[in-house]
Structure formats: structure tokens, C-alpha cells
N, C-alpha and C positions, 0 to 999 in steps of 0.2 A: 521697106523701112528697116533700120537699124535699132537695136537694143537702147543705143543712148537715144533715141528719137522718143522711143516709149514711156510713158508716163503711167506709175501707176494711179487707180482711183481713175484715167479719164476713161473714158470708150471710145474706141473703135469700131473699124468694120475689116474685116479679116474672114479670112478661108481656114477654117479648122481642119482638123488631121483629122480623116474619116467619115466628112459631110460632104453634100451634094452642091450645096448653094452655102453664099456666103453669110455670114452673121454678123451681129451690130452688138458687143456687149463691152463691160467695164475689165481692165486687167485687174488682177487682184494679184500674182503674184509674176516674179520674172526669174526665169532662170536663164543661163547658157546663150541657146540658141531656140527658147521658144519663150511661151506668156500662159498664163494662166486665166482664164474671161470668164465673169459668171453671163451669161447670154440673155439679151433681155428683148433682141427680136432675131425669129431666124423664118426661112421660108417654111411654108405648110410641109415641102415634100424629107425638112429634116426634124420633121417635131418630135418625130420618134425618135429617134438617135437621141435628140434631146432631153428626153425626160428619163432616159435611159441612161445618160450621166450627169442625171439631176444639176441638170441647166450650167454645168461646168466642163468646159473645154480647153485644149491646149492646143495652142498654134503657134507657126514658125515666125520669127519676123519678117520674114519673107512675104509674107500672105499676108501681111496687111497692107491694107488700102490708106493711103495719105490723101 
């Protein structure tokens, strides 16, 4: 997907920068060439990573899922 495709406030499902598996959360903010998601389901084997930047990640447009 592309940056004009992106909506903020909807959710998605995208492949964050520095996790295993992919995740399903809200964008909350858009820059450039990534998004900003607070995450509100990710697989067990990234929950650490998760809680670890307290449920907020950054991902490329690229790595979302349409």
C-alpha cells in the first residue's frame, strides 16, 4: 500500500520494523515513508518486543497488508 491509501484512526494489519510476525493495530500518526500503530493484536512470539515500546510501532507502507 501507499501513503494516500492510509487512513488515519482505521486499522490495519502490517509487518512492523523489528518484529517477527505480523500485527493488526490503529494508525495514529503518518509520516514520509512509514505510519505510526498503537497495536492491539500481535502474535505471542512478539509480545515482548511489544510491551517493550509500549504497544506503539512504526511500519513502512510497504508492509501493509490490503
Amino acid at each position: 500500500m501507499n501513503e494516500e491509501e492510509i487512513e488515519l484512526g482505521k486499522t490495519y494489519r502490517c509487518h512492523p520494523i523489528g518484529f517477527i510476525e505480523d500485527v493488526e493495530g490503529e494508525v495514529v500518526s503518518k509520516m514520509t515513508n512509514t505510519a505510526v500503530l498503537r497495536i492491539e493484536t500481535c502474535n505471542p512470539t512478539d509480545q515482548l518486543q511489544l510491551e517493550e515500546k509500549a504497544k506503539m510501532v512504526v511500519a513502512r507502507y510497504s508492509s501493509f497488508i490490503s
